[in-house]
TORMARGU-728641 format. One line per 4 residues: their letters; for each residue x, y, z of C-alpha. Coordinates in steps of 0.02 Angstrom, whole numbers, plus 50000, padded with zeros to 5 digits. Layout:
# TORMARGU-728641
A) X/Y/Z ~ ...;
This chain:
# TORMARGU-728641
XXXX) 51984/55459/54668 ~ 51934/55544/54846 ~ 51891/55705/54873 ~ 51958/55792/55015;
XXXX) 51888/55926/55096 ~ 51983/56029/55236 ~ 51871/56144/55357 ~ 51900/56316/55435;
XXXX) 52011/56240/55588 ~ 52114/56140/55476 ~ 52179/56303/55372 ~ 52169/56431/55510;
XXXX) 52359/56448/55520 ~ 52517/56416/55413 ~ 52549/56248/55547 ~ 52384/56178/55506;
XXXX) 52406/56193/55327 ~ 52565/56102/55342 ~ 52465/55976/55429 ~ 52329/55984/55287;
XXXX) 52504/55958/55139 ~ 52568/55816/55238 ~ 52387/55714/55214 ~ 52387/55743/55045;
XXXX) 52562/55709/55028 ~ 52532/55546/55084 ~ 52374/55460/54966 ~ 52400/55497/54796;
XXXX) 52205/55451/54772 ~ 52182/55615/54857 ~ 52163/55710/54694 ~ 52027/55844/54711;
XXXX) 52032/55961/54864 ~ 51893/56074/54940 ~ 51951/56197/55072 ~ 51862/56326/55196;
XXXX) 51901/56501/55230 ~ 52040/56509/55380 ~ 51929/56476/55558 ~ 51982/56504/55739;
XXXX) 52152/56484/55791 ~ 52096/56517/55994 ~ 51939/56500/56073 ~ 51943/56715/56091;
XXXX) 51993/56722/55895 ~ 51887/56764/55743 ~ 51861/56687/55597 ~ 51883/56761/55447;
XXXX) 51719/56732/55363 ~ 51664/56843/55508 ~ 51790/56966/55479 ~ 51740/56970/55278;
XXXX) 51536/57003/55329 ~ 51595/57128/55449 ~ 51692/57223/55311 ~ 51546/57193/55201;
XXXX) 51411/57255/55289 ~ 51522/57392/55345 ~ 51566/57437/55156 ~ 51376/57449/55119;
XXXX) 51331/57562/55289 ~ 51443/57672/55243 ~ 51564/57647/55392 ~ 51749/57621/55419;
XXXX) 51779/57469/55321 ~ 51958/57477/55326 ~ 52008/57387/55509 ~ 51931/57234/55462;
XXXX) 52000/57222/55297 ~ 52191/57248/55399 ~ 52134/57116/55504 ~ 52103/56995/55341;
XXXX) 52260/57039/55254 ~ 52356/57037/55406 ~ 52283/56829/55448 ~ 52334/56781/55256;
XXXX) 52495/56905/55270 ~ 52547/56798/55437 ~ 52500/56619/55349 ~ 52619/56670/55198;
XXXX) 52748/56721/55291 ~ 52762/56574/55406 ~ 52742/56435/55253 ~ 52884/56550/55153;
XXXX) 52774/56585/55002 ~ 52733/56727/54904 ~ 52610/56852/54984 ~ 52522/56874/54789;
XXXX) 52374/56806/54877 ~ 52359/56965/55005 ~ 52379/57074/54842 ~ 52241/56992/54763;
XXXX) 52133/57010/54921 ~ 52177/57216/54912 ~ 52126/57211/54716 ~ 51974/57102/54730;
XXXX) 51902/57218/54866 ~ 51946/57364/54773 ~ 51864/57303/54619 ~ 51726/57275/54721;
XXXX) 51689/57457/54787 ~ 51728/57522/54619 ~ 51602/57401/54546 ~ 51413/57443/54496;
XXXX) 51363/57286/54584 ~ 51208/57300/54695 ~ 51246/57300/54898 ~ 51195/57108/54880;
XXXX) 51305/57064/54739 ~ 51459/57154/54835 ~ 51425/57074/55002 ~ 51400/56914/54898;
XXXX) 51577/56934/54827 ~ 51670/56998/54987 ~ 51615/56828/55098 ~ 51709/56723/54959;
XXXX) 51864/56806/54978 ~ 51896/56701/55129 ~ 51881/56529/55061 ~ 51946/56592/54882;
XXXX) 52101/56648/54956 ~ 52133/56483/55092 ~ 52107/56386/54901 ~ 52264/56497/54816;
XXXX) 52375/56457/54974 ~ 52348/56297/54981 ~ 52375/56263/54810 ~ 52545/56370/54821;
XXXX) 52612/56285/54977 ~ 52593/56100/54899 ~ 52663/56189/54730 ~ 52818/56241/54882;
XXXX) 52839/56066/54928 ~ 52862/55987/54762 ~ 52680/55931/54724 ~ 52573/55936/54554;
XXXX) 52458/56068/54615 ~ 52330/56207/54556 ~ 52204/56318/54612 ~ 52033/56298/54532;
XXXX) 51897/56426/54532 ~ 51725/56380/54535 ~ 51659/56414/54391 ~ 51798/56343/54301;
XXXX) 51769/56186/54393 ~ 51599/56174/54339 ~ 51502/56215/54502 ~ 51350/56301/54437;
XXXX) 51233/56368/54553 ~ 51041/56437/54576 ~ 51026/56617/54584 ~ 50993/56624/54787;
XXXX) 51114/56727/54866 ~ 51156/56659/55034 ~ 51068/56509/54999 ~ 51098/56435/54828;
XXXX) 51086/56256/54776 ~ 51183/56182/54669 ~ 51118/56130/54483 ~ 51119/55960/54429;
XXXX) 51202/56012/54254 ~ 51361/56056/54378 ~ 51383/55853/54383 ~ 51435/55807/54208;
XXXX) 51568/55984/54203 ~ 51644/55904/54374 ~ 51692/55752/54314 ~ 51805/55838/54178;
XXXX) 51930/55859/54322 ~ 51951/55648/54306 ~ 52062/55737/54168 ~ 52174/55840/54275;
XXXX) 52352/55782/54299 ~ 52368/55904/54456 ~ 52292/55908/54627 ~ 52162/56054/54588;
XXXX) 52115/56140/54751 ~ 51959/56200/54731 ~ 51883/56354/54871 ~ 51723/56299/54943;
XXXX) 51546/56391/54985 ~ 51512/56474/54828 ~ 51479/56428/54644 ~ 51424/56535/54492;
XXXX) 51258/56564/54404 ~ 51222/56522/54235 ~ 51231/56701/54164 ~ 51408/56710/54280;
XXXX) 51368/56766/54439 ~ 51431/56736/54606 ~ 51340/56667/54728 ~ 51352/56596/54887;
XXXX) 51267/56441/54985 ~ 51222/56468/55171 ~ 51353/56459/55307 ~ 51446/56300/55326;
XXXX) 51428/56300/55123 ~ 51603/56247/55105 ~ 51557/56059/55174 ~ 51407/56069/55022;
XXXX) 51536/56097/54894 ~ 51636/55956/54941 ~ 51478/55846/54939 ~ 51442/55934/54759;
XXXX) 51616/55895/54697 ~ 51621/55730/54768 ~ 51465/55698/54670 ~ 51525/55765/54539;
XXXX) 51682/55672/54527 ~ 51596/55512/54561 ~ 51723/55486/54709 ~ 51768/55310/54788;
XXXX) 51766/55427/54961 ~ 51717/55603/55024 ~ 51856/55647/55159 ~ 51799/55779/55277;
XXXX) 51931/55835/55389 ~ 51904/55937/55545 ~ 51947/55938/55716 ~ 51865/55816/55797;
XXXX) 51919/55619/55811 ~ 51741/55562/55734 ~ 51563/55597/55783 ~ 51526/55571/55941;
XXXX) 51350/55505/55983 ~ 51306/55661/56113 ~ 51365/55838/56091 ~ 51533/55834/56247;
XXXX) 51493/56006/56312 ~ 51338/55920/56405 ~ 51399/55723/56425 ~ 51587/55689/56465;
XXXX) 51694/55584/56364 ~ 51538/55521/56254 ~ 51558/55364/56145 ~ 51622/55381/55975;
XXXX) 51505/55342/55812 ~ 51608/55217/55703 ~ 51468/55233/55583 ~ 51326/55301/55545;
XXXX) 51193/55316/55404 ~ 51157/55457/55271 ~ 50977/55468/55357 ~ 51032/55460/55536;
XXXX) 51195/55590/55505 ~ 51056/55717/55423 ~ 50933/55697/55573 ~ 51075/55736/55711;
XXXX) 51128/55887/55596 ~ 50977/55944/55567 ~ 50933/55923/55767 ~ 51092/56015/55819;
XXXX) 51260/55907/55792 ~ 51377/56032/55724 ~ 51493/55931/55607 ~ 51396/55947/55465;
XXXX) 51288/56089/55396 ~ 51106/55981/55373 ~ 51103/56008/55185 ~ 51267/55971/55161;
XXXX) 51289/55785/55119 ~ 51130/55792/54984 ~ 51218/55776/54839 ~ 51341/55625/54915;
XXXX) 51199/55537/54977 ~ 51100/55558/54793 ~ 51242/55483/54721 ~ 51288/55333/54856;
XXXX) 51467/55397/54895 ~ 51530/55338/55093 ~ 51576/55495/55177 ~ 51710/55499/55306;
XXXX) 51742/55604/55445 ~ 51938/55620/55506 ~ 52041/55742/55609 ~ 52167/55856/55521;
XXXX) 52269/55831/55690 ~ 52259/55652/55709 ~ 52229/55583/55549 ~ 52295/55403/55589;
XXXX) 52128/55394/55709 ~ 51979/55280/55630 ~ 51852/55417/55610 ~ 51675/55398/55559;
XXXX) 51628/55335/55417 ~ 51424/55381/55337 ~ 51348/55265/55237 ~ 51198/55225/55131;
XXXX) 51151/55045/55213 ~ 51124/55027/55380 ~ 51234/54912/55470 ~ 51157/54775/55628;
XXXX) 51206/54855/55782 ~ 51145/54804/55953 ~ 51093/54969/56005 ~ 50942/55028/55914;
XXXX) 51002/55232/55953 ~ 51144/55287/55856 ~ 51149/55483/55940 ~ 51042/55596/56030;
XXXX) 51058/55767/55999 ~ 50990/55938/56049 ~ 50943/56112/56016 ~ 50874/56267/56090;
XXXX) 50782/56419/56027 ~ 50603/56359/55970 ~ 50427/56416/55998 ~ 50262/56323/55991;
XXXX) 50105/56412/55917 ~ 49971/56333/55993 ~ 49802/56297/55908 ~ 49660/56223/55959;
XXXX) 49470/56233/55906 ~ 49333/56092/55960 ~ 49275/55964/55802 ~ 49440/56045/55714;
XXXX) 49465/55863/55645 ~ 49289/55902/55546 ~ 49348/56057/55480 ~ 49388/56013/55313;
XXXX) 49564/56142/55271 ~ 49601/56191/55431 ~ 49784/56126/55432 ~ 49796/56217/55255;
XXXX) 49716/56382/55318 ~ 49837/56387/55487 ~ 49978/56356/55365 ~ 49929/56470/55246;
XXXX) 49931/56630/55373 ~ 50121/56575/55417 ~ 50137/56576/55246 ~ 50101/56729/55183;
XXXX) 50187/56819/55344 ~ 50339/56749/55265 ~ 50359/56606/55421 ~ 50425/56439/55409;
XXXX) 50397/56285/55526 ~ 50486/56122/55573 ~ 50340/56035/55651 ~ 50173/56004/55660;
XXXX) 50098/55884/55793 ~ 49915/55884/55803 ~ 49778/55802/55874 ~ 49565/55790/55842;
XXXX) 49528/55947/55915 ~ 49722/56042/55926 ~ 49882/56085/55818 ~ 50054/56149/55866;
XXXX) 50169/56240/55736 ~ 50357/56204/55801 ~ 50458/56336/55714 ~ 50644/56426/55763;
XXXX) 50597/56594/55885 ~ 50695/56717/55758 ~ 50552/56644/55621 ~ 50423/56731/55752;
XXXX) 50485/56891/55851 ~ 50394/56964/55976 ~ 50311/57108/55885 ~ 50262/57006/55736;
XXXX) 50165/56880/55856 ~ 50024/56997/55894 ~ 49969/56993/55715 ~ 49970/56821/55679;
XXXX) 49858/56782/55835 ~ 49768/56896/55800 ~ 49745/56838/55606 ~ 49714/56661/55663;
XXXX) 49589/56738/55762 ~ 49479/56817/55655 ~ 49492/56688/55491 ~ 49505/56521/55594;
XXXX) 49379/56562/55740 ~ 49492/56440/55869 ~ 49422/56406/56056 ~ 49603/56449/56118;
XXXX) 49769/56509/56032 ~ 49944/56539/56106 ~ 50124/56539/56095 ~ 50256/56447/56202;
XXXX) 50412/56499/56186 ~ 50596/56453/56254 ~ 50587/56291/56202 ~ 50718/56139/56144;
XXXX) 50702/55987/56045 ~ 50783/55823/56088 ~ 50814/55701/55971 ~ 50837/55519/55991;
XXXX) 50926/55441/55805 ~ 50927/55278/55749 ~ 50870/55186/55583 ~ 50856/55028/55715;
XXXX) 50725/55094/55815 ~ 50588/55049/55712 ~ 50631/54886/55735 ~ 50647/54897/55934;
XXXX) 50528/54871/56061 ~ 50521/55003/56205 ~ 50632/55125/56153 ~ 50506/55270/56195;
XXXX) 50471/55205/56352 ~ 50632/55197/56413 ~ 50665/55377/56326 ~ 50509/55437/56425;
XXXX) 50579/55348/56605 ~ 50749/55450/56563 ~ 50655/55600/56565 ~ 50530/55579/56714;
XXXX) 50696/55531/56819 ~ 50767/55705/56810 ~ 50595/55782/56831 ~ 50602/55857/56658;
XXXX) 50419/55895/56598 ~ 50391/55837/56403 ~ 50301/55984/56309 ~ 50289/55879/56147;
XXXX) 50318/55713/56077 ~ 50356/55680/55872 ~ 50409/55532/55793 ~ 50440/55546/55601;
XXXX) 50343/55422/55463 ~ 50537/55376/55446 ~ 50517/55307/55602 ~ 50750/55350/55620;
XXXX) 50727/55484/55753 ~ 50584/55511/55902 ~ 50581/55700/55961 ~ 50531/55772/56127;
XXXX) 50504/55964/56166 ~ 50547/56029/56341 ~ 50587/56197/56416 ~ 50768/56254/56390;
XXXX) 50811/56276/56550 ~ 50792/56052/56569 ~ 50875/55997/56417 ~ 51050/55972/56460;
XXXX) 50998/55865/56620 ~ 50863/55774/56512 ~ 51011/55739/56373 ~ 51135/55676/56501;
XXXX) 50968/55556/56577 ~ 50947/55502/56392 ~ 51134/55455/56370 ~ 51145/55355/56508;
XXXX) 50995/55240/56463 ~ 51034/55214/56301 ~ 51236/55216/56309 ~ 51297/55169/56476;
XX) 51167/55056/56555 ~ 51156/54873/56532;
């Protein structure tokens, strides 16, 4: 069995889905499908997860809600139309959101419910165009499928008794197409994981299913091992591990949400990537074993938008609990970090800017301050990360000094330096404004010299 899951670009209009039919049309094995809420059909478009939080947080502000429920309806009304099926679905969107205002729900619970409308619905027209073309086909809810989730709306995880319920589909004669991004509590509520959700409930069902292959299909060819809006024409990634794929997410490669492959990974299931527009193309395939390759860096990828808070106190490395204590201010301010680089007498807290706004800063200087007692504390902002990926490295001799040469030949100052106990990925800091030049450097030592 493989599950296949389709993304927002692959069901944005009734010619994609067509597209989306014709793949599963053509491997039987291709039993259990996960789709996305329609995504951008142009670069100016809108998709309509957008579009549903719009309406949402419109409903709850007490605003005009009704334009961007037209523009919903009219999206599904258009797909419909052009794949010659029944419009039920655009109905159903005009009840649901009906129910919905009527409801007692809290303004959580009803934004909650309107931002699965998008994916629920792309599930019921999928399901009734292969049902068009002659297929065994059905739409599956969540919660009938078993997907039971923690009660964290916006961010739930999935619960490991969902496993055991998922594999009842083996059971199913149909293809079940399943909507992605949200699941169900245990006492019946819906609730949704964070954006780019839909790619964890493929992972989930996969699991679940205990699938010979997790398809993802978006619009892409395979991974490539830079982001191509800073290095032309990269080189593809044939393959890739679970570990490295995770790091690049997690570091800014857009193809999968960072969380999103847990539960495939848990359960040793190859992942692979493919394009809903050329699906005859080799892809990428993820893996759980690494496989040789001569070059020890797999990717390198990049993102912008972090801060350092800088800390630094003399004989700090005596201080028994100082890590704990610095920690323990972010934590009670309700902060998070990524990364914490330290030395004898200084520590730096790497965390995302919007985790630290301006007019929060003053207070937690000024806390660290007067219950740490530091010789000198500061923040750096406009920062990026780079990250060099490869479960080969550890193994390779030089690879940070010719990372370091890339950098100092484009004149690109390093703020920070961070390699993981994993020892699969080495991370630099530097100021925004030099990370594209210092990625482009970094590609062509690694992928394009001798």
């Amino acid at each position: 069995m493989k599950v296949a899951k389709f993304g927002g670009s692959s069901v944005a209009s009734a010619e994609q889905i067509k597209k989306v039919a014709s793949i599963i049309q053509d491997d039987s094995d291709r039993k259990v499908v996960v789709v996305s809420a329609p995504g951008k059909r142009t670069a100016e478009d809108t998709k309509v997860t957008d579009l549903l939080i719009q309406l949402g947080e419109d409903l709850i502000n007490g605003e005009a809600y009704q334009p961007a429920l037209d523009l919903v309806l009219n999206r599904f009304q258009l797909i419909t139309d052009d794949l010659n099926i029944t419009n039920q679905v655009v109905q159903e969107i005009k009840s649901d959101v009906a129910s919905i205002i009527s409801s007692n729900y809290s303004d959580q619970m009803k934004l909650e419910a309107i931002k699965s409308i998008g994916e629920d619905s792309s599930a019921k027209v999928v399901s009734e165009y292969l049902k068009h073309i002659g297929l065994n086909a059905a739409y599956l809810n969540p919660k009938d499928a078993g997907i039971i989730v923690s009660n964290e709306p916006g961010s739930a995880q999935f619960l490991d008794e969902s496993l055991d319920l998922l594999y009842e589909l083996h059971k199913r004669e149909e293809i079940v197409v399943i909507p992605g991004f949200f699941g169900f509590t245990k006492e019946g509520k819906l609730v949704t994981f964070s954006r780019g959700g839909s790619d964890i409930t493929g992972s989930i069902v996969a699991a679940g299913v205990k699938a010979d292959l997790y398809e993802n299909f978006t619009d892409v060819d395979s991974v490539y091992c830079v982001n191509p809006s800073i290095v032309e024409n990269p080189k593809e990634i044939t393959s890739l591990t679970y570990k490295e794929m995770r790091e690049l997410s997690y570091a800014g490669f857009s193809v999968f949400h960072d969380e999103a492959l847990i539960p495939a990974v848990k359960a040793k299931i190859p992942v692979s990537i493919k394009n809903t527009n050329n699906p005859g193309a080799m892809g990428t395939i993820i893996v759980s074993e690494k496989e040789v390759r001569g070059n020890p860096v797999v990717g390198i990828a990049s993102a912008k938008g972090f801060l350092s808070l800088y800390v630094s106190k003399y004989l700090m490395n005596r201080e028994l609990g100082f890590g704990r204590r610095l920690l323990h201010i972010l934590e009670d301010e309700g902060i998070s970090f990524e990364h914490t680089p330290s030395g004898i007498d200084d520590m730096s807290v790497i965390m995302n800017e919007n985790q630290l706004p301006i007019e929060k800063e003053a207070k937690i200087i000024e806390r660290i301050k007067n219950e740490l007692h530091p010789d000198l504390v500061y923040t750096e902002r406009n920062l990026a990360l780079i990250m060099i990926v490869g479960e080969d490295m550890d193994s390779t001799i030089g690879v940070a000094a010719k990372a370091t040469e890339a950098f100092s030949r484009v004149n690109v100052n390093l703020e920070m330096i961070n390699q993981g106990s994993s020892e699969v990925s080495l991370m630099f800091g530097v100021k925004e404004e030099g990370v594209d030049v210092a990625v482009r450097s970094l590609y062509e030592a690694f992928f394009t010299e001798a």
